[in-house]
C-alpha positions as CSV (number, residue, x, y, z in Angstrom):
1,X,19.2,-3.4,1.6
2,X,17.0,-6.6,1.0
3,X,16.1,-6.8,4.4
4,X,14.1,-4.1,4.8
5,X,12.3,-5.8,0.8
6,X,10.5,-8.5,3.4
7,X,10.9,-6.6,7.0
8,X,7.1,-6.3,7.3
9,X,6.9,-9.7,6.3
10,X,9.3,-10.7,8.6
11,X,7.3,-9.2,11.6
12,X,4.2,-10.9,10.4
13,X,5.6,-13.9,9.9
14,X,7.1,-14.2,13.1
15,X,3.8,-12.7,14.6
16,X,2.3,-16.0,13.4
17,X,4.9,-18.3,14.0
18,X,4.2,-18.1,17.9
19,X,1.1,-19.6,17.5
20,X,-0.8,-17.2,19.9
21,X,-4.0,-15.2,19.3
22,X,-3.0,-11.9,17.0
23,X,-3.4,-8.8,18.7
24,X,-3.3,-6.6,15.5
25,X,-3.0,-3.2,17.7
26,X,-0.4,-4.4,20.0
27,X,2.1,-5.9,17.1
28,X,1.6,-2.8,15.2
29,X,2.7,-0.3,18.6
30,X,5.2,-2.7,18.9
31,X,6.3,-2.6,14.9
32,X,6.2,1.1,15.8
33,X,8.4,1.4,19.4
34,X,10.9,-1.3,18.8
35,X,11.5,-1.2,15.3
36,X,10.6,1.4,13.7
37,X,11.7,3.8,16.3
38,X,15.7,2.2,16.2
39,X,16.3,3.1,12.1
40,X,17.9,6.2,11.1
41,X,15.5,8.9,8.5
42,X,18.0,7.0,5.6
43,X,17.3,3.4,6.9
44,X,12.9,5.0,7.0
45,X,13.1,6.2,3.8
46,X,14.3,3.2,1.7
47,X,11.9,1.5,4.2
48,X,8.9,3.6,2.4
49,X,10.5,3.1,-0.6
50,X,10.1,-0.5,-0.9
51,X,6.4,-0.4,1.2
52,X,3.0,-1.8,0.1
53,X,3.5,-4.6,-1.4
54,X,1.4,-7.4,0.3
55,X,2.9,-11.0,-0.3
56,X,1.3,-12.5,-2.7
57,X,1.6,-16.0,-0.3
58,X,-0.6,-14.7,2.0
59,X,-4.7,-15.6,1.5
60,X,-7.1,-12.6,0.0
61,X,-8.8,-10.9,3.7
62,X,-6.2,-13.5,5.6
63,X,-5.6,-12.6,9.1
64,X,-1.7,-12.4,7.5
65,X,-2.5,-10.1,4.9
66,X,-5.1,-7.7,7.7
67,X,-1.7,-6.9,9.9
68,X,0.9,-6.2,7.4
69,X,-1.2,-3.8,5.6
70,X,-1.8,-2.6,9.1
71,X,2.1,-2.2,9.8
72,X,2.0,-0.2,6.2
73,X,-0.7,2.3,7.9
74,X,2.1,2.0,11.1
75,X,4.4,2.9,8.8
76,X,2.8,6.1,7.1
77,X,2.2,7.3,10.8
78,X,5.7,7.2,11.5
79,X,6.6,9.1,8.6
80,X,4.4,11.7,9.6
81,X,6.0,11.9,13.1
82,X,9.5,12.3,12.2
83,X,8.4,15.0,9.7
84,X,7.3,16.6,12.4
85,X,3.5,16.2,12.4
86,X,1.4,15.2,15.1
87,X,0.0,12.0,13.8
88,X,-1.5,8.4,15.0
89,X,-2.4,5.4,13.3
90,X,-6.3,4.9,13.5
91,X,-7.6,1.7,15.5
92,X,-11.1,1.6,15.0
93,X,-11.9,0.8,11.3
94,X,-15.3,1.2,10.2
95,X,-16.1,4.3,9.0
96,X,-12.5,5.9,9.6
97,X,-9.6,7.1,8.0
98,X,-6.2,4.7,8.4
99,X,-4.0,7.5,9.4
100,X,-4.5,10.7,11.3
101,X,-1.9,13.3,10.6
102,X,-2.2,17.1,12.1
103,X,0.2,19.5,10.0
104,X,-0.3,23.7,11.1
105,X,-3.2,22.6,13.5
106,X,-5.1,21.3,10.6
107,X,-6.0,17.8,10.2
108,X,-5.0,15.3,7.0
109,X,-7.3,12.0,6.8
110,X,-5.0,9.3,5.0
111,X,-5.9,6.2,3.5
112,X,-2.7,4.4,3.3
113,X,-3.1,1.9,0.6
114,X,-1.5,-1.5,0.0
115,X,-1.6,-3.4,-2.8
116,X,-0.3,-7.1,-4.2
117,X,2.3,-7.5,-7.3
118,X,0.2,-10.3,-8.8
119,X,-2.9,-7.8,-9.2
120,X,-4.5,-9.0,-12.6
121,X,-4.1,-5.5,-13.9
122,X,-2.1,-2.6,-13.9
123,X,-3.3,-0.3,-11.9
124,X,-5.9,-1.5,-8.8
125,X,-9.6,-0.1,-10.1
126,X,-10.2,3.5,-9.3
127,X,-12.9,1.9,-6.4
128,X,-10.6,0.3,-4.7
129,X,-8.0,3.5,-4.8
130,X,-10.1,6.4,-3.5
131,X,-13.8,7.1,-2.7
132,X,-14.4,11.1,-2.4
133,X,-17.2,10.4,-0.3
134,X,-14.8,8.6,1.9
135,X,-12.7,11.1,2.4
136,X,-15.7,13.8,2.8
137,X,-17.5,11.6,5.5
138,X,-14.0,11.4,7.2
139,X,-13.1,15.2,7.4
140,X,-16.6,16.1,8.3
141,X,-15.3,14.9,12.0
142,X,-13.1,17.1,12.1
143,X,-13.2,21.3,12.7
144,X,-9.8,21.7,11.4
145,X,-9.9,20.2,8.2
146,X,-7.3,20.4,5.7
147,X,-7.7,17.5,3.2
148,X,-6.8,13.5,1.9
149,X,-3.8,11.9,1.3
150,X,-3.9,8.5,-0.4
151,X,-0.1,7.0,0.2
152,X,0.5,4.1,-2.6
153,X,3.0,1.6,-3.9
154,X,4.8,3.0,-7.0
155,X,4.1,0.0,-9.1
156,X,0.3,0.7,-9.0
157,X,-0.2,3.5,-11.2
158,X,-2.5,4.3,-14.4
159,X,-0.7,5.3,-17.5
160,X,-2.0,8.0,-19.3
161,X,-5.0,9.2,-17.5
162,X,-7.6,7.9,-15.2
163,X,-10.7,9.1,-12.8
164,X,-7.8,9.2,-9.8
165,X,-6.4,12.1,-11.2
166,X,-9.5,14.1,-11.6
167,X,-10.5,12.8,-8.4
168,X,-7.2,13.8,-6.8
169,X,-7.6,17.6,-8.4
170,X,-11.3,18.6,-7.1
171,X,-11.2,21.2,-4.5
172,X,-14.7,20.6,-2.7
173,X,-12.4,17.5,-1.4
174,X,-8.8,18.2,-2.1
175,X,-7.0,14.6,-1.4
176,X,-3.4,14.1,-2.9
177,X,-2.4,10.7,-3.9
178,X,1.9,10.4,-3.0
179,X,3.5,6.6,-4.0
180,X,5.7,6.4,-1.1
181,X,8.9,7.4,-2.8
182,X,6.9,10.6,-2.3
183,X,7.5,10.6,1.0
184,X,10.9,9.1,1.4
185,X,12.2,11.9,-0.6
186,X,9.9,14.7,1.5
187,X,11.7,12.8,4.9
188,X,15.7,13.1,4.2
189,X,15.3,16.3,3.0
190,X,13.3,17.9,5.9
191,X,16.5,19.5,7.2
192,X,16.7,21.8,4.2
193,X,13.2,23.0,4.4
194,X,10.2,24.1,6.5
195,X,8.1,20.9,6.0
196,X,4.9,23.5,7.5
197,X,5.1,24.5,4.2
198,X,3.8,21.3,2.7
199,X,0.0,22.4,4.2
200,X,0.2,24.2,0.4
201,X,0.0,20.9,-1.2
202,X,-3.6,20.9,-0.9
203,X,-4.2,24.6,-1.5
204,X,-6.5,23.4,-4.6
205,X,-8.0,26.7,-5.9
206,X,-4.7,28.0,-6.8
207,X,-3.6,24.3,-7.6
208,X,-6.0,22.6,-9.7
209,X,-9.1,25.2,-9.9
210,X,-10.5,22.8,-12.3
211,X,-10.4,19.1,-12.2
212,X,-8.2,17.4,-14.5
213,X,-10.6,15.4,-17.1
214,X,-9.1,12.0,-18.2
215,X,-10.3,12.9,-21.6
216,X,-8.0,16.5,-21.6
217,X,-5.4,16.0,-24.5
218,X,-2.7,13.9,-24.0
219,X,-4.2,12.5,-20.7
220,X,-4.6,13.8,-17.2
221,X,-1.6,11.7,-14.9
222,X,1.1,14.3,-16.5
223,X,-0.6,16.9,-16.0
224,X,-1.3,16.1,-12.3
225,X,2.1,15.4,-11.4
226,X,3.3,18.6,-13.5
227,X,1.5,20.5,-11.0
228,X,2.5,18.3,-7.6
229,X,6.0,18.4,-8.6
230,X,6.3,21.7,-9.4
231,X,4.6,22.7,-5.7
232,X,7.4,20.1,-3.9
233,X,10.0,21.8,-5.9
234,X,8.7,25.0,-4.8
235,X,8.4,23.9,-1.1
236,X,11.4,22.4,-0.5
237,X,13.4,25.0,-2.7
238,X,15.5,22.0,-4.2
239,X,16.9,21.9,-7.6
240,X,14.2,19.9,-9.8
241,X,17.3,17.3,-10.5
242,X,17.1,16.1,-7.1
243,X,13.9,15.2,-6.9
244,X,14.3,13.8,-10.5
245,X,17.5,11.6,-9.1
246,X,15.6,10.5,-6.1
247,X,13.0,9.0,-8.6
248,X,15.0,7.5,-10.1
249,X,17.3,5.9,-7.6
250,X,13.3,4.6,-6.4
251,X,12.8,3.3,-9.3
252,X,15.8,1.3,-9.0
253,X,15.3,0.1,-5.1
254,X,11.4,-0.3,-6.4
255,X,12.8,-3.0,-9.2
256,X,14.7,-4.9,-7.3
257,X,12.3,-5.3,-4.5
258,X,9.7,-6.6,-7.7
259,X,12.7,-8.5,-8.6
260,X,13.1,-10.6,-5.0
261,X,9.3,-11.1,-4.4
262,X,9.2,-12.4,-8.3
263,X,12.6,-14.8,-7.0
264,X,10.7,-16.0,-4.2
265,X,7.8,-17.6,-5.2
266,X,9.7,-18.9,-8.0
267,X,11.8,-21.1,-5.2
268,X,8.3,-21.4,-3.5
269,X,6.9,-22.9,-6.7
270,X,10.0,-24.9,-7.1
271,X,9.1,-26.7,-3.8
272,X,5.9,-27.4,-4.4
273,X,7.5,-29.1,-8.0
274,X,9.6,-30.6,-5.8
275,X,7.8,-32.1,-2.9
276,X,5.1,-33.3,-5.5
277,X,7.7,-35.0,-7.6
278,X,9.2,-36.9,-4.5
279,X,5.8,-38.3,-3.0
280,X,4.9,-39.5,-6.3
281,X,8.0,-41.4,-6.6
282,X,7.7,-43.1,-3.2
283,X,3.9,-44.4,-3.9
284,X,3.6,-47.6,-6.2
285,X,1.1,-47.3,-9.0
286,X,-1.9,-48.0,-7.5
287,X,-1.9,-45.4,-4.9
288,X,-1.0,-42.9,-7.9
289,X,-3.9,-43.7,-9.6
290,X,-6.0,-43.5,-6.9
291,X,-4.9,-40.1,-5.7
292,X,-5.4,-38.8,-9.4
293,X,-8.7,-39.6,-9.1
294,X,-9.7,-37.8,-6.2
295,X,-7.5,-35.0,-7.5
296,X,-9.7,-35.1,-11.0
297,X,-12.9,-35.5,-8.3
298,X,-12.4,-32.6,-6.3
299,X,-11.6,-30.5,-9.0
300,X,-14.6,-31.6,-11.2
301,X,-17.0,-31.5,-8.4
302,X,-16.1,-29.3,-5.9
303,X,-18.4,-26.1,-7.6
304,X,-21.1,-28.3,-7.4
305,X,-20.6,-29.8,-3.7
306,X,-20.4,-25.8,-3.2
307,X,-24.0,-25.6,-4.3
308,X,-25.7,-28.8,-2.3
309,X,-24.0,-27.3,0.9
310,X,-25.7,-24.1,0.3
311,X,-29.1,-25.5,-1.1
312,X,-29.1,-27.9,2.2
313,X,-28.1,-25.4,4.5
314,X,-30.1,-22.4,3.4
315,X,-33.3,-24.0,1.6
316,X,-34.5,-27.2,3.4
């Protein structure tokens, strides 16, 4: 089960290790053809399960950290296609939704949203979650229109209430927000219903014909997922214990995935500990105290050396 914890990671990894230029759109068709094209719907939806979590080892805007959350948008595609959607991953960035889905003729804009577990908060900030206007400028392409879908890793999620819930109940742009469990539990159990039928999920007049204010009593996140429960119970025509099961036995999968990424940079830290502890035992005491000193240097100066760069290079 753990491979499939660090499978993205895997291809990126490896996709670096050759030490050729990175051809972002051909690794991800690839991801797509060769392997996520060979795993069985079970195999895909634990897969989904354990999604969206972006190493915390790779660099903020690295080139590492740009392609897996690329194969995550790969990813959400696929699931889209083996539900039985017309769907494609979106190339062109700027201005564009990550995922293109088509379910009854009528198009979904996704933004397919990965996240890192050593976030200094909770739950990302609603910004960096969803922007109506986002989704607005991206359906306003398109004649056939039938809303957003923001796809998420579980662990991200705001507690009690939040502007992401009214956001995801206003009808002028209805755009549901899924953690992938969400959609591993919509893929094995297509067999058992007409998965057409999920075009209802964003039927938002009969849904929420009123947003659903963060300040309502007792919050707004139960209250959303009362209602988008309720309408995949209804849809799939499943006993409300199975979904409840299959969130659970997430939750599970979801932990122990936390659980390995936590267990490796522990070891990674280890190293570090390790290697350091070893070169300062081979150097005598004069080369220690010389390396202190650039260490103390560097870490006193390097804020200021930051400024006399930029003053040099912008103002003289």
């Amino acid at each position: 089960m753990d491979k499939y914890y660090f499978l993205l990671k895997t291809v990126v990894d490896k996709s670096f290790s050759k030490g050729a230029i990175i051809d972002t759109d051909a690794i991800s068709e690839s991801f797509q053809s060769n392997t996520l094209r060979t795993l069985i719907d079970d195999d895909m939806a634990l897969l989904l399960t354990c999604s969206g979590f972006i190493p915390d080892v790779y660099g903020n805007d690295s080139s590492e950290e740009t392609l897996f959350t690329k194969l995550v948008e790969v990813l959400v595609s696929e699931w889209a296609i083996r539900m039985g959607f017309e769907s494609r991953f979106v190339k062109q960035k700027a201005s564009y939704e990550d995922v293109n889905i088509t379910i009854n003729g009528k198009v979904v804009v996704c933004d397919a949203k990965s996240f890192r577990l050593g976030r200094s908060q909770a739950a990302p900030n609603v910004k960096d979650f969803l922007k109506l206007e986002d989704i607005r400028k991206w359906l306003f392409r398109y004649k056939n229109k039938l809303g957003g879908l923001v796809t998420y890793p579980d662990t991200h999620e705001w507690s009690i209430k939040s502007d992401a819930y009214q956001y995801c109940s206003t009808k002028d742009a209805p755009t549901i927000m899924l953690p992938y469990k969400y959609l591993s539990f919509l893929l094995i159990n297509k067999a058992n219903y007409d998965v057409k039928k999920l075009e209802s999920l964003w039927d938002y007049e009969r849904l929420f014909p009123n947003p659903l204010s963060k300040d309502m009593p007792g919050g707004n996140r139960d209250a959303y997922w009362s209602v988008i429960n309720n309408e995949i119970i209804n849809i799939t025509g499943l006993p409300r214990e199975d979904l409840q099961r299959h969130i659970q036995k997430s939750d599970t999968i979801i932990r122990d995935c936390v659980q390995s990424n936590l267990l490796n940079l522990e070891h990674r830290r280890q190293s570090i500990i390790n290697k350091i502890r070893h070169d300062v035992d081979s150097k005598d005491i004069e080369n220690i105290r010389e390396d202190f000193a650039k260490y103390m240097i560097n870490a006193e100066t390097s804020t200021i050396d930051v400024l006399i760069a930029r003053i040099k290079k912008f103002r003289l």
